[in-house]
TIRO-2110 file (N, C-alpha, C; in Angstrom, 1 decimal):
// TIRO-2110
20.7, -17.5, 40.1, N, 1, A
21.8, -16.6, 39.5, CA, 1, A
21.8, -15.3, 40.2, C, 1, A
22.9, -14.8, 40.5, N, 2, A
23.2, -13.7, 41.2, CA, 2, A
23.1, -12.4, 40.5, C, 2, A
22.3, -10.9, 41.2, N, 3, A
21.8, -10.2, 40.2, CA, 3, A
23.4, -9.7, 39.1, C, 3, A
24.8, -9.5, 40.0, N, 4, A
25.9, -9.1, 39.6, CA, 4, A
26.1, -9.8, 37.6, C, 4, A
25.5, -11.4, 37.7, N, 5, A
25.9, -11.6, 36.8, CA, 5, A
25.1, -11.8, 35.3, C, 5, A
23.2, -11.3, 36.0, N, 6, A
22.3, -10.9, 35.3, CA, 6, A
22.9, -9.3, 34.6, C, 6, A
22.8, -8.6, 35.7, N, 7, A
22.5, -7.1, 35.4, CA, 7, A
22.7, -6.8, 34.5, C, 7, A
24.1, -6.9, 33.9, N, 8, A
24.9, -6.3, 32.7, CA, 8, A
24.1, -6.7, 31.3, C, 8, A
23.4, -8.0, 31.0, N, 9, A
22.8, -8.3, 29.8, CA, 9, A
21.3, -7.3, 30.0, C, 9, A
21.1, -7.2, 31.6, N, 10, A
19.5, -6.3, 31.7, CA, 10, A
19.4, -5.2, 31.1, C, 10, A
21.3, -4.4, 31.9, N, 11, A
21.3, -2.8, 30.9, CA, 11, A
21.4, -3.0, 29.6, C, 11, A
22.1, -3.8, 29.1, N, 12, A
22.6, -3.7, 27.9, CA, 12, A
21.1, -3.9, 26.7, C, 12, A
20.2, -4.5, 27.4, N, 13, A
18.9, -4.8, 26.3, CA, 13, A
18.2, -3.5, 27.0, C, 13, A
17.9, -2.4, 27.9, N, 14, A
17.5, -1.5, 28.3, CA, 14, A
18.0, -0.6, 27.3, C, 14, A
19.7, -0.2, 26.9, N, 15, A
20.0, 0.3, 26.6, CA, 15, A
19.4, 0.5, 24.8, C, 15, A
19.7, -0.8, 24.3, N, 16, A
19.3, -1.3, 23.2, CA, 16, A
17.5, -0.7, 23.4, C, 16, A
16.9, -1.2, 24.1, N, 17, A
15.4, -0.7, 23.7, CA, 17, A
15.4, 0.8, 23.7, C, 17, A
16.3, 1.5, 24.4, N, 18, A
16.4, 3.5, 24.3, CA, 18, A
16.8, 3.7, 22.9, C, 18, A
17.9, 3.1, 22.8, N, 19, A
18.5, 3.4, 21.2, CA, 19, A
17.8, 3.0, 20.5, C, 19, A
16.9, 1.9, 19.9, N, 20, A
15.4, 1.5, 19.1, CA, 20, A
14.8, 2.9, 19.0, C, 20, A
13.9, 3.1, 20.4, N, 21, A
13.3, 3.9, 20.7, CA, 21, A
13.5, 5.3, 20.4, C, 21, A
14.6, 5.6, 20.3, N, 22, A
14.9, 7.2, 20.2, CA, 22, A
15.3, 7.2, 18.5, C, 22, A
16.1, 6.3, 17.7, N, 23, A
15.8, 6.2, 16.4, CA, 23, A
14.5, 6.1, 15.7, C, 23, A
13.9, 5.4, 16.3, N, 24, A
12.4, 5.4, 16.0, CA, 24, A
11.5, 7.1, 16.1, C, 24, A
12.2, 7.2, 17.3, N, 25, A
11.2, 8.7, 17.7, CA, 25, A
11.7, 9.9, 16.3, C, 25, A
13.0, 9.4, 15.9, N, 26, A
14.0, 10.7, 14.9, CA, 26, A
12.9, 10.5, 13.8, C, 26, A
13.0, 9.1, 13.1, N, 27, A
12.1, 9.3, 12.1, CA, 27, A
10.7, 9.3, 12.1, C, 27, A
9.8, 9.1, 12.7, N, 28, A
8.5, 9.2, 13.3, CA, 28, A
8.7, 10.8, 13.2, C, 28, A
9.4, 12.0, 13.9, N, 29, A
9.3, 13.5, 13.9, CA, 29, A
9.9, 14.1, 12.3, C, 29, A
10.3, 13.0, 11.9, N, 30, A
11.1, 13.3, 10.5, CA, 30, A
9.4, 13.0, 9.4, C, 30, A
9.1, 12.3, 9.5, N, 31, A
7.5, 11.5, 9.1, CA, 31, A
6.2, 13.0, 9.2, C, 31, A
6.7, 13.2, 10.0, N, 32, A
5.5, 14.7, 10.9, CA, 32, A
4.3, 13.7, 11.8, C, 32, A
4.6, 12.9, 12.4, N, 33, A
3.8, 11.9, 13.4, CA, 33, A
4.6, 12.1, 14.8, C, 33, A
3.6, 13.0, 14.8, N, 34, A
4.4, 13.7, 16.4, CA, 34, A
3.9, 12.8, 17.4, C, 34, A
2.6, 12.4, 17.2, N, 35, A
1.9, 11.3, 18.2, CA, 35, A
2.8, 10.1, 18.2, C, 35, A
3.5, 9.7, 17.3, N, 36, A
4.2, 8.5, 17.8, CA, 36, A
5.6, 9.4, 18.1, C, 36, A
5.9, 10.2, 17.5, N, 37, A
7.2, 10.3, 17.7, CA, 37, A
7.5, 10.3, 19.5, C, 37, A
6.0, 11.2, 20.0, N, 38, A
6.0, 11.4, 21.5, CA, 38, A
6.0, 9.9, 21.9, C, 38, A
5.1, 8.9, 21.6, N, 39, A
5.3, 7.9, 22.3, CA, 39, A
6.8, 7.3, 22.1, C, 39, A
7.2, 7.4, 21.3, N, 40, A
8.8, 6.5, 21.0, CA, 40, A
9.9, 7.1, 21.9, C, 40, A
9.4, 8.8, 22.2, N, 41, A
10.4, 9.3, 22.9, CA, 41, A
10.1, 8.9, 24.2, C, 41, A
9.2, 8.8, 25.0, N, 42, A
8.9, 8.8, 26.0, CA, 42, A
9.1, 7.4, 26.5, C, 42, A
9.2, 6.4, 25.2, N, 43, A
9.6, 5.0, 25.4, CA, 43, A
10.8, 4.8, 25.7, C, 43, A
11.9, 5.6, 24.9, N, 44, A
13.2, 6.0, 24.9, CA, 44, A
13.7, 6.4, 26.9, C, 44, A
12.7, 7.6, 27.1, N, 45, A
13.3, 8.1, 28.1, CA, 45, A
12.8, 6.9, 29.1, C, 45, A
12.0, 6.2, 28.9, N, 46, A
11.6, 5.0, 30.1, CA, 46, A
12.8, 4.0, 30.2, C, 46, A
13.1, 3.9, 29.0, N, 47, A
13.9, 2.3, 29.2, CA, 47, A
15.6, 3.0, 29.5, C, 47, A
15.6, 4.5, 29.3, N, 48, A
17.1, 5.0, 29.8, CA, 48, A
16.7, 4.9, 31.5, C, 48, A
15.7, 5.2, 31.5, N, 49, A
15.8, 5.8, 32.9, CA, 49, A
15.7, 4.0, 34.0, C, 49, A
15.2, 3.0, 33.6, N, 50, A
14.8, 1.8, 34.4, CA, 50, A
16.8, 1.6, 33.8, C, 50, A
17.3, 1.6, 32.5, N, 51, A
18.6, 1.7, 32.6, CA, 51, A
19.7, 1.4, 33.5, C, 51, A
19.5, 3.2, 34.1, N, 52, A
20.2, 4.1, 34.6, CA, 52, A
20.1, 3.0, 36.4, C, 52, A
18.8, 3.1, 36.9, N, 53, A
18.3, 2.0, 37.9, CA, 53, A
19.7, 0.8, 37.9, C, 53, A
19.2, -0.3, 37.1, N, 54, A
19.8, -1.0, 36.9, CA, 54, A
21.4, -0.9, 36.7, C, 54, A
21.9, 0.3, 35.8, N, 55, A
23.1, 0.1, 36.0, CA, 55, A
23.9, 0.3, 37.4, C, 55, A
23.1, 1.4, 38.2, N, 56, A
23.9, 1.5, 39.5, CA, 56, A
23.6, 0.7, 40.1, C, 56, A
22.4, -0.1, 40.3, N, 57, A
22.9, -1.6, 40.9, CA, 57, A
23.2, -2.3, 40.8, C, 57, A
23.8, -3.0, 39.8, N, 58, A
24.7, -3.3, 39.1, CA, 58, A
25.9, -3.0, 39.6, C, 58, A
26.5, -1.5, 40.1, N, 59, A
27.9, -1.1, 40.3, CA, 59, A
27.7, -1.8, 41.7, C, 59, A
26.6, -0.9, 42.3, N, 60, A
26.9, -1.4, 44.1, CA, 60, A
26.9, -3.0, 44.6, C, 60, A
26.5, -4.0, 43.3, N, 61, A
26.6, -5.1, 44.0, CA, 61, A
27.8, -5.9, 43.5, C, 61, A
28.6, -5.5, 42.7, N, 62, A
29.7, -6.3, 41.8, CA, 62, A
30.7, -5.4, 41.4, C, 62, A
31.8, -6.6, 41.8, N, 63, A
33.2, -5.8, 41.3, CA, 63, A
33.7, -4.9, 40.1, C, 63, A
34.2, -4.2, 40.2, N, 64, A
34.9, -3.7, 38.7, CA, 64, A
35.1, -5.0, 37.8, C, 64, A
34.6, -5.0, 36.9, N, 65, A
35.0, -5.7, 35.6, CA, 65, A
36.1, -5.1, 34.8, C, 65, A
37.1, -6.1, 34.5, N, 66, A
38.4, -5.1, 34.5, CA, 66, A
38.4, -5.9, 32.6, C, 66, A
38.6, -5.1, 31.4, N, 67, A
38.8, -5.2, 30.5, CA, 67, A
40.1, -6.1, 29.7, C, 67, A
39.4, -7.4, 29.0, N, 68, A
40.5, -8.7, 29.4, CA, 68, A
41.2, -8.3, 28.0, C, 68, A
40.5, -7.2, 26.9, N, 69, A
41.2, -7.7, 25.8, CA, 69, A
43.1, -6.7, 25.8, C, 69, A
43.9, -6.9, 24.8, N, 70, A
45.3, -6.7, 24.6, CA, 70, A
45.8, -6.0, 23.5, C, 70, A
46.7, -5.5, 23.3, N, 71, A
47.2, -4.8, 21.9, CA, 71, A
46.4, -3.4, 22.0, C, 71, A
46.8, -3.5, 20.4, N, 72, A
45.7, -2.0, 20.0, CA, 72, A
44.1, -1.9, 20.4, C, 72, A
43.8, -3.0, 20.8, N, 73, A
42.7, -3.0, 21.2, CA, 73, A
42.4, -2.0, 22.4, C, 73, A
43.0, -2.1, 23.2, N, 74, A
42.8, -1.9, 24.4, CA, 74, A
42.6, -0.4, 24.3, C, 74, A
43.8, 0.3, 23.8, N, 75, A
43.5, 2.0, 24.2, CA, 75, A
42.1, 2.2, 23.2, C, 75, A
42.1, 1.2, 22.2, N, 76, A
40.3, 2.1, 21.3, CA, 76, A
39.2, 1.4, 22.1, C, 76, A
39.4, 0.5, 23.3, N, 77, A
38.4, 0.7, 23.8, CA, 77, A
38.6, 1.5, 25.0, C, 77, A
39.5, 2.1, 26.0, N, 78, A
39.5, 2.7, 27.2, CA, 78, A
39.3, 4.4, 26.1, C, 78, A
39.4, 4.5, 25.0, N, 79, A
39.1, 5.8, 24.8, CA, 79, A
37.3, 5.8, 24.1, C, 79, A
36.7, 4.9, 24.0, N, 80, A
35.2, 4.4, 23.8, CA, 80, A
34.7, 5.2, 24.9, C, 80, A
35.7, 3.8, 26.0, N, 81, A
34.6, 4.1, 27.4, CA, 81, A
34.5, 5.6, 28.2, C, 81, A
35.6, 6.1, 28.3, N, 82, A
36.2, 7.2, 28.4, CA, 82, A
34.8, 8.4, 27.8, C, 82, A
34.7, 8.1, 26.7, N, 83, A
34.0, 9.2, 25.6, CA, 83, A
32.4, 8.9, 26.0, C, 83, A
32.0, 7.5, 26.1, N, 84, A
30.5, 7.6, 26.5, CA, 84, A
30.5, 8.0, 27.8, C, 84, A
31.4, 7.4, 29.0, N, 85, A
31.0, 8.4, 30.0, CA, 85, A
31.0, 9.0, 30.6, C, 85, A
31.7, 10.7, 29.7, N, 86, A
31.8, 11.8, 29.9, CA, 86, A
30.3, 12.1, 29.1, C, 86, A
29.8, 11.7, 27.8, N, 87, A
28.8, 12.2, 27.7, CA, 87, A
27.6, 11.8, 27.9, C, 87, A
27.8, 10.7, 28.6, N, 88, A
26.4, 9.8, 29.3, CA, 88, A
26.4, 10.8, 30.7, C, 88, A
27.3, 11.1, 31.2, N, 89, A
27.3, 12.5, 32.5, CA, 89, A
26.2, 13.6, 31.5, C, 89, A
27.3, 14.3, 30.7, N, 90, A
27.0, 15.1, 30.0, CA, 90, A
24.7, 15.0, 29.7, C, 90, A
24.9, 13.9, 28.8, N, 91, A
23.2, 14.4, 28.5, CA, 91, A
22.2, 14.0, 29.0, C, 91, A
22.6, 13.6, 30.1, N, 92, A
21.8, 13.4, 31.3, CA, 92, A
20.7, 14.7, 31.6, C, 92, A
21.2, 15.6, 31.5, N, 93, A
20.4, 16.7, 32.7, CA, 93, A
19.7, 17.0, 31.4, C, 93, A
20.2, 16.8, 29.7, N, 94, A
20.0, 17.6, 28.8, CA, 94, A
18.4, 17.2, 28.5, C, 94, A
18.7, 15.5, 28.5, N, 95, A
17.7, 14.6, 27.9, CA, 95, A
16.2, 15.4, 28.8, C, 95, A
16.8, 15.1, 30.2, N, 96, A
15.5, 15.8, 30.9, CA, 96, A
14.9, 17.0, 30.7, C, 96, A
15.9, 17.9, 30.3, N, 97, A
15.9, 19.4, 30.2, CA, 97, A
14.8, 19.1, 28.6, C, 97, A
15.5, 18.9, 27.8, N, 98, A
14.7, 18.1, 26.2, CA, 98, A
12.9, 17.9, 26.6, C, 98, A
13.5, 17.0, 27.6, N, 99, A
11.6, 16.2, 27.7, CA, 99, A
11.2, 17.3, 28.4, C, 99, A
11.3, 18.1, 29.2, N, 100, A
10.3, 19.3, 30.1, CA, 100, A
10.1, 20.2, 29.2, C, 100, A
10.9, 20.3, 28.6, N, 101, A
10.3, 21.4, 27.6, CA, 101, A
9.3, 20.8, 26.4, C, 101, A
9.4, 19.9, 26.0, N, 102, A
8.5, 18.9, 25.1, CA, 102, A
7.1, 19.0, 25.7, C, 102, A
6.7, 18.5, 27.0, N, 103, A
6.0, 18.1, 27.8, CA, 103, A
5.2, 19.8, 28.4, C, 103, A
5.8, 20.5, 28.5, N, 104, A
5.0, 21.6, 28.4, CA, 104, A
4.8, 22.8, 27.3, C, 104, A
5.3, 22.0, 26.1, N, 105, A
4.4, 22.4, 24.9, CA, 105, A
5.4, 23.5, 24.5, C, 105, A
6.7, 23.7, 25.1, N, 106, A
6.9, 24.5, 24.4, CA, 106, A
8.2, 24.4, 23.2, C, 106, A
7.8, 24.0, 22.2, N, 107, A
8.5, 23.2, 21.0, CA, 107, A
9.1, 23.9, 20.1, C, 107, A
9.1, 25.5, 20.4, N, 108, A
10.2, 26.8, 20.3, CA, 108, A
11.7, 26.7, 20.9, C, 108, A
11.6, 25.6, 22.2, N, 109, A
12.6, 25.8, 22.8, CA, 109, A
12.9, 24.4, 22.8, C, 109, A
12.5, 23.5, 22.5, N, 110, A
12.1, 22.1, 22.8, CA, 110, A
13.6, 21.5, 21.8, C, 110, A
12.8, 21.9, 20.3, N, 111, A
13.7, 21.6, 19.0, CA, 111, A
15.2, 21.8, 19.0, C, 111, A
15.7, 23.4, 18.8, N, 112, A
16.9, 23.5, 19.7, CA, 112, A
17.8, 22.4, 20.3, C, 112, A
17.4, 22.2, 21.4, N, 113, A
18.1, 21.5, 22.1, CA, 113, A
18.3, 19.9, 22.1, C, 113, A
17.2, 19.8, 21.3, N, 114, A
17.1, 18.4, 20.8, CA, 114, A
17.8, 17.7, 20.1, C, 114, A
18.1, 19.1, 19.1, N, 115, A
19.2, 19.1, 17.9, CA, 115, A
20.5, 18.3, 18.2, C, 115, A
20.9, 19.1, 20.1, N, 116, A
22.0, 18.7, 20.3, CA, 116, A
22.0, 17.3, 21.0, C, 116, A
20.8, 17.3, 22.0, N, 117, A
20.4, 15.7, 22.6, CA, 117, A
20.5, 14.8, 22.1, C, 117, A
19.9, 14.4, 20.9, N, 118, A
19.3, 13.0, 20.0, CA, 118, A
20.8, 12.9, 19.6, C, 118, A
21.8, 13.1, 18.9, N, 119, A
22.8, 12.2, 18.9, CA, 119, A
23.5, 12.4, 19.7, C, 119, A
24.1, 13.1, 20.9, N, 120, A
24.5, 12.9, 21.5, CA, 120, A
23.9, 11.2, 22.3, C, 120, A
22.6, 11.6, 22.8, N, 121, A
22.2, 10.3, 23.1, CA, 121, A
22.3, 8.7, 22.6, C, 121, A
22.5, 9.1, 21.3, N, 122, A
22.5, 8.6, 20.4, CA, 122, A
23.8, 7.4, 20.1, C, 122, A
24.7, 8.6, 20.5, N, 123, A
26.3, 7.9, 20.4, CA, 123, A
26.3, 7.4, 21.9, C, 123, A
26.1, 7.7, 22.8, N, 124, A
25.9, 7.1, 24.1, CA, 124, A
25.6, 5.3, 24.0, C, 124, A
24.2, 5.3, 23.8, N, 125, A
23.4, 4.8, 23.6, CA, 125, A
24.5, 3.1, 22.4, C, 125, A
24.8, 3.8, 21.8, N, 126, A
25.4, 3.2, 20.9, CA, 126, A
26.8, 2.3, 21.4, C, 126, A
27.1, 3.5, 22.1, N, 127, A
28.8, 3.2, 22.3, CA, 127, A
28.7, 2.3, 23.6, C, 127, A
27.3, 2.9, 24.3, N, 128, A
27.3, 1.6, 25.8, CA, 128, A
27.5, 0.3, 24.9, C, 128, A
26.9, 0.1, 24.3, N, 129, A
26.2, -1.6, 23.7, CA, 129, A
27.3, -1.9, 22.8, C, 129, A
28.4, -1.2, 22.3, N, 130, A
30.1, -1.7, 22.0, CA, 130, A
30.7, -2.2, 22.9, C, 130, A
30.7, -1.4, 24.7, N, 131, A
31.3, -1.6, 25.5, CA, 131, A
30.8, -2.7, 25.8, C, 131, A
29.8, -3.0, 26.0, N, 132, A
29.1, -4.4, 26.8, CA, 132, A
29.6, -4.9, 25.8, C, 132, A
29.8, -5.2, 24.5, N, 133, A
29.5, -6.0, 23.7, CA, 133, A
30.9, -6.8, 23.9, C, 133, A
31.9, -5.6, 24.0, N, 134, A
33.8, -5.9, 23.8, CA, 134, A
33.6, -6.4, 25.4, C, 134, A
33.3, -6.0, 26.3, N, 135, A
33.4, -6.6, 27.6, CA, 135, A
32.9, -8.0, 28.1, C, 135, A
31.8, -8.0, 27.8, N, 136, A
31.2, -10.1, 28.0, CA, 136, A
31.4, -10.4, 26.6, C, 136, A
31.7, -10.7, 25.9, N, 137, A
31.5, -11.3, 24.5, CA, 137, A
32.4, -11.4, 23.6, C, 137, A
33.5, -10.7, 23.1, N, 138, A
34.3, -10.4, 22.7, CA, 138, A
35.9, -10.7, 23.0, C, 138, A
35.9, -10.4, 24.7, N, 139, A
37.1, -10.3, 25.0, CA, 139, A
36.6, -11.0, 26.6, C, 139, A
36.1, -12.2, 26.8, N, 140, A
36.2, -12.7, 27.9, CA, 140, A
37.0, -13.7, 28.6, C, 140, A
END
């Protein structure tokens, strides 16, 4: 099987284990189990980041997948895709910015910004695994 027509199910359960993982990490810090919450996040940021891997190779080895579904469909999903990836750009640098600051303890500055990361990531995270979902599954 050719990696083009693996990849997409690889991100798409990557993506799925970040969004686990980072709901998991919300209530685990909601719990006051900061020991797991760190591990769930750090699980989170693993499987975004082997993701991120995957998705771009993914791009470089395979064509544009061009969106088969019709009607009203179509503009609620090109305004989906549109929205996750202006903010999958977007919390990119944040996520990391989030974990450096976590990672060197300083959880004054950490929290903050987390506030705005975790759902941001969140809807990302979410909205990718609608896209895949309406793109192989849905509308093929």
């Amino acid at each position: 099987m050719e990696a083009a027509a693996i990849l997409p199910h690889v991100t798409a359960s990557l993506n799925g284990a970040a969004l686990l993982a980072a709901l998991a990490g919300f209530g685990f810090i909601r719990a006051g189990r900061r020991d797991l919450h760190r591990r769930a996040m750090l699980t989170a940021v693993a499987a975004s980041a082997l993701f991120l891997i995957a998705y771009i190779a993914y791009h470089f080895s395979a064509p544009i997948f061009v969106f088969r579904g019709s009607g009203a469909v179509r503009p609620l999903y090109y305004t989906l895709l549109v929205s996750h990836v202006v903010l999958a750009v977007a919390v990119t640098p944040m996520i990391l910015l989030t974990l450096a600051r976590a990672l060197a303890g300083r959880f004054d500055a950490h929290r903050p910004l987390a506030r705005w990361t975790w759902p941001i990531w969140i809807y990302v995270s979410a909205s990718g695994l609608i896209v895949y979902g309406m793109l192989y599954h849905l509308y093929t």
